[in-house]
C-alpha positions in Angstrom: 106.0 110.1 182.3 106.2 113.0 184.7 104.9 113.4 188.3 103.3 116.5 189.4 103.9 119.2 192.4 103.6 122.3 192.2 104.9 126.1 193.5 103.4 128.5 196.0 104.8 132.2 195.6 104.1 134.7 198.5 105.9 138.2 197.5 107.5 139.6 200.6 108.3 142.8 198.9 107.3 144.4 195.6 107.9 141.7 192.5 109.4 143.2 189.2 109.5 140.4 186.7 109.5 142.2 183.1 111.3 145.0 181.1 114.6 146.3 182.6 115.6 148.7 179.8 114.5 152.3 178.9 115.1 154.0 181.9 117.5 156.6 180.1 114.5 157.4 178.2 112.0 157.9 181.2 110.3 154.4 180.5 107.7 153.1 182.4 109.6 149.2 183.0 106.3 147.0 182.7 105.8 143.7 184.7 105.2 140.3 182.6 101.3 139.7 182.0 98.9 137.7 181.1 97.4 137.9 177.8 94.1 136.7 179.1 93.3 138.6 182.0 96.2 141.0 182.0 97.3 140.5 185.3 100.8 140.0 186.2 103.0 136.4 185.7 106.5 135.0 186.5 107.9 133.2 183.3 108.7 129.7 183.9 112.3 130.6 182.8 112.5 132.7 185.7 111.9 130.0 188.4 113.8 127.8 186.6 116.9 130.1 186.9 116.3 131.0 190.4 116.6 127.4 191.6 118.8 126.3 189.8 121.3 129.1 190.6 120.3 128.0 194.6 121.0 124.6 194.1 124.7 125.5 192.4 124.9 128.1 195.4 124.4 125.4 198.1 125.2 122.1 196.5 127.6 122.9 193.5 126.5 123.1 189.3 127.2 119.1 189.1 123.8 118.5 190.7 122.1 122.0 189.4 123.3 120.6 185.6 121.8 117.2 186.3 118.0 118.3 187.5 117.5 121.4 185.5 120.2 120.5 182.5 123.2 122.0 181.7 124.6 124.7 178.7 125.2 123.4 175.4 128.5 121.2 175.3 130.7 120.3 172.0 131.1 116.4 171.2 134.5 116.2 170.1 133.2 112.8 168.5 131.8 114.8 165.9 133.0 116.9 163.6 132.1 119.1 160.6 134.3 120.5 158.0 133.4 123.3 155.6 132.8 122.5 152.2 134.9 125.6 151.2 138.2 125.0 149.6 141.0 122.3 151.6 142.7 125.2 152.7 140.0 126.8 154.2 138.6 124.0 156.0 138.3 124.2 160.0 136.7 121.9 162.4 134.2 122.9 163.9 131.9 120.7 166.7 128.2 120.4 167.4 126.9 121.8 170.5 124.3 118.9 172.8 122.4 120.5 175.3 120.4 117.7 178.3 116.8 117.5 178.6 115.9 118.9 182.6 114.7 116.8 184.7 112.1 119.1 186.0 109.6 121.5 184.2 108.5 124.8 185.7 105.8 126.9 183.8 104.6 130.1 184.7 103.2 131.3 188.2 100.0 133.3 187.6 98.2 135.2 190.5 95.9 133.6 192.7 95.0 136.7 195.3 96.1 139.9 194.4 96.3 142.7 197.8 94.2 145.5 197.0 94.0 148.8 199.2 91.2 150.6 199.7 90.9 154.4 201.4 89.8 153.4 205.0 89.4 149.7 204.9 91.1 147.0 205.0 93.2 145.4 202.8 91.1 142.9 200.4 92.9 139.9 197.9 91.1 139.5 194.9 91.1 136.9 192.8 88.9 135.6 189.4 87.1 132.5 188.1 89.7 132.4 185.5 92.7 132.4 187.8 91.0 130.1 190.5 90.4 127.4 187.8 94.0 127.4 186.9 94.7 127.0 190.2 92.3 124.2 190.7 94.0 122.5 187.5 97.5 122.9 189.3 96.8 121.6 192.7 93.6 118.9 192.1 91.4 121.8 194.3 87.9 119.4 194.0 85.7 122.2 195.2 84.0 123.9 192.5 85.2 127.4 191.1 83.2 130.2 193.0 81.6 132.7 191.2 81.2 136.5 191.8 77.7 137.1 193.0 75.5 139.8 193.3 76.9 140.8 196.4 80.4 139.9 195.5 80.9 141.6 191.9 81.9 145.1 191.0 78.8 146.4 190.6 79.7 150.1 190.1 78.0 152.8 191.4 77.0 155.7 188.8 76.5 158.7 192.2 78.7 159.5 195.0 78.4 157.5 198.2 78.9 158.3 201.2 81.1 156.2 203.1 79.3 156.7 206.7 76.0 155.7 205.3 77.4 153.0 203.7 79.8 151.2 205.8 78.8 147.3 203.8 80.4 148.5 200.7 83.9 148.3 200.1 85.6 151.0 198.5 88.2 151.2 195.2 89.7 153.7 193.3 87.0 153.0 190.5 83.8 152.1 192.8 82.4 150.5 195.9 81.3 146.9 196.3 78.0 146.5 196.9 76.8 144.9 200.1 80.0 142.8 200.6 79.8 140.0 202.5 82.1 137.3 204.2 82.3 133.9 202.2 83.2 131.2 204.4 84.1 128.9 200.9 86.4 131.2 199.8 89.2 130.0 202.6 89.3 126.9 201.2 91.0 128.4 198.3 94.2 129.7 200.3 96.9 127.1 199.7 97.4 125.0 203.0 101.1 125.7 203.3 100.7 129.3 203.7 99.7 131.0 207.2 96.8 133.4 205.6 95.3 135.1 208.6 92.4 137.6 206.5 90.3 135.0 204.7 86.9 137.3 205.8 89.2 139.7 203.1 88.8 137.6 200.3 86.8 138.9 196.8 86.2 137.0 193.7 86.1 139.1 191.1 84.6 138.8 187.1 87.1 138.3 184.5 86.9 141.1 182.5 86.8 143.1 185.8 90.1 141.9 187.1 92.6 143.8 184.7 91.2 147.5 185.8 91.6 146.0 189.6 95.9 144.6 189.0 96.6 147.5 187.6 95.1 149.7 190.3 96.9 147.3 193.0 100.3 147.6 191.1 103.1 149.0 193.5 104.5 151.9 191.0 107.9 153.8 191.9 108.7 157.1 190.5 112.6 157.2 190.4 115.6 159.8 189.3 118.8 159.5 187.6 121.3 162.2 189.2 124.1 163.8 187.2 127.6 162.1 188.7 129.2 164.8 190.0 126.7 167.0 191.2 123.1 166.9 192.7 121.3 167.0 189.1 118.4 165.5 188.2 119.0 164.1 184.3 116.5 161.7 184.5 113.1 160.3 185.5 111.7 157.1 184.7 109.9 154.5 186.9 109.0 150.7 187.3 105.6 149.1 188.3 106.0 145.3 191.0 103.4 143.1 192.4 102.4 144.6 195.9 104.2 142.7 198.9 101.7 140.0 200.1 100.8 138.8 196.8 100.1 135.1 196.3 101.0 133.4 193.0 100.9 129.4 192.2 103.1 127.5 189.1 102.9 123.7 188.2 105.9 121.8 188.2 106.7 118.3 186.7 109.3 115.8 187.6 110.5 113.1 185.0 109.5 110.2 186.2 111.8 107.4 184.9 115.3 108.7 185.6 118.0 107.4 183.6 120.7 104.7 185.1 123.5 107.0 184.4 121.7 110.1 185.6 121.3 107.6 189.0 124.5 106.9 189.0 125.6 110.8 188.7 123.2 111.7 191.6 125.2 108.6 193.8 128.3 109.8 193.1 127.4 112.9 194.5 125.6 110.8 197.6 121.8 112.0 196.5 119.3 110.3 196.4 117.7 110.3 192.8 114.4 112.2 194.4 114.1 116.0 193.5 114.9 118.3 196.7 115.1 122.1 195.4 115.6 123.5 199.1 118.0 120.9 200.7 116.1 119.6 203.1 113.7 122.0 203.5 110.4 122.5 201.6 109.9 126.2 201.8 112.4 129.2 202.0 113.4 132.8 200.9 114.7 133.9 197.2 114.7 136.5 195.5 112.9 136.5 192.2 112.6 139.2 189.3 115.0 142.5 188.9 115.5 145.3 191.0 116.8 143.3 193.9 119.2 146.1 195.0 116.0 148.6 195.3 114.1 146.1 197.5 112.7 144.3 195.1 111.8 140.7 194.8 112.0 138.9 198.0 109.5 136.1 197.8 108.5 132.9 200.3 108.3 129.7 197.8 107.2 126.8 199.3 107.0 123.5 196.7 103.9 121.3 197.5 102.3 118.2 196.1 102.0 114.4 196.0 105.7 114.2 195.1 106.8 115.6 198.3 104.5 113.8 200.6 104.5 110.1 199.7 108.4 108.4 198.7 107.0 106.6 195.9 104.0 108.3 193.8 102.6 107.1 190.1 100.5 110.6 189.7 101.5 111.5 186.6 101.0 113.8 183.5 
């Protein structure tokens, strides 16, 4: 009934996707997570509002209202009447809404950018997340797990960096005896230009939520009086770091009505889904905080759909 493809997400700045209230109180405005391994998500809703406002932008709402559905709209065919009194009566219509033809659920991280003190800059990742991943895109290697050598083994004594130069420091410990995973490369998507993949860590689950929320990118911020330089306020905001990789399933009806054919004619499409024109990849902005610096993101859509005209992959 549906065909599959699926989202890549690299940030290109910080990403705020969550609460964008409470400043006037000095709240902390908290990203959207994961209940599982608490690390941060994009909402389905979110993507699904950023294209479709990019496809009204560039190609006008009549093609945006046919692929990812329009507002509700009255039937004047039908109408109700109150049951109060005839003198009270008043028409009233039903609202319809249209089913999208494409599905977007959430994007959840795939390799988070972690600084450490004197090193390099590492992605981490999970089992948990990887298998997602591997579920979105058809990945047939196996999952890799965090090994002895690989896992946040914490150290319970200082340790000297200089005597200890195969550890890789964090904010809460060292890895022990790191080492470069030549399997783990295969896990950067293949549409992205990833040019670190000795950097790459793979994490245990219940490790990963102390690790996001170490890597979050956290501004401190100031609300000055209006007439004169007074600070009345403090309140900040916590992103994903820039460089961030994230991955969302998408799904694409597969039998398309004649009169939603017809629609796409009139407009001279073709009745195949092309979010970008006739690119596959570009530039939006996702999230909140867009006039701060926030948001910018690569998004690249990927798949069976968009490399074969006719597919019958389906969900």
């Amino acid at each position: 009934m549906y065909q599959k493809a699926y989202g890549i997400i690299e940030t290109l700045a910080p990403l705020h996707v969550g609460a964008s209230a409470g400043e006037e109180t000095g709240n902390l405005n908290l990203i959207f997570r994961d209940q599982f391994t608490q690390t941060g998500i994009i909402p389905g809703s979110s993507i699904r509002g950023r294209f479709r406002a990019d496809m009204r932008l560039t190609n006008g709402s009549a093609l945006a209202n046919i692929w990812y559905g329009h507002d509700s709209e009255p039937d004047e065919s039908e109408v109700e009447e109150s049951t109060e009194k005839e003198a009270d009566k008043i028409p009233k219509t039903k609202d319809h809404t249209t089913e999208a033809l494409v599905k977007f659920e959430y994007a959840s991280l795939l390799w988070l950018p972690v600084y450490c003190p004197g090193q390099p800059i590492v992605w981490i990742s999970s089992p948990r997340l990887l298998k997602r991943y591997q579920q979105i895109t058809g990945q047939e290697d196996s999952v890799p797990e965090p090994k002895i050598d690989e896992s946040t083994k914490l150290l319970q004594y200082p340790v000297s960096l200089k005597k200890h130069r195969d550890h890789l420091f964090f904010n809460l410990g060292f890895l022990d005896n790191l080492k470069y995973n030549k399997e783990l490369k295969k896990w950067i998507p293949n549409e992205l230009k990833f040019t670190n993949p000795e950097n790459l860590v793979v994490v245990q689950d219940d490790e990963m939520a102390l690790i996001h929320d170490m890597a979050l990118y956290r501004q401190t911020r100031t609300q000055l009086h209006k007439e004169y330089k007074k600070v009345e306020n403090f309140f900040g905001f916590e992103a994903l770091p820039e460089s961030s990789i994230l991955v969302f399933p998408i799904a694409i009806k597969k039998n398309i009505l004649e009169k939603e054919k017809q629609k796409l004619a009139n407009l001279g499409q073709e009745p195949k889904w092309q979010p970008f024109s006739k690119s596959s990849s570009t530039e939006l902005y996702l999230g909140g905080l867009e006039s701060i610096g926030c948001g910018r993101c690569q998004i690249t859509v990927a798949g069976k759909y968009f490399n074969v005209s006719e597919t019958t992959e389906g969900v």
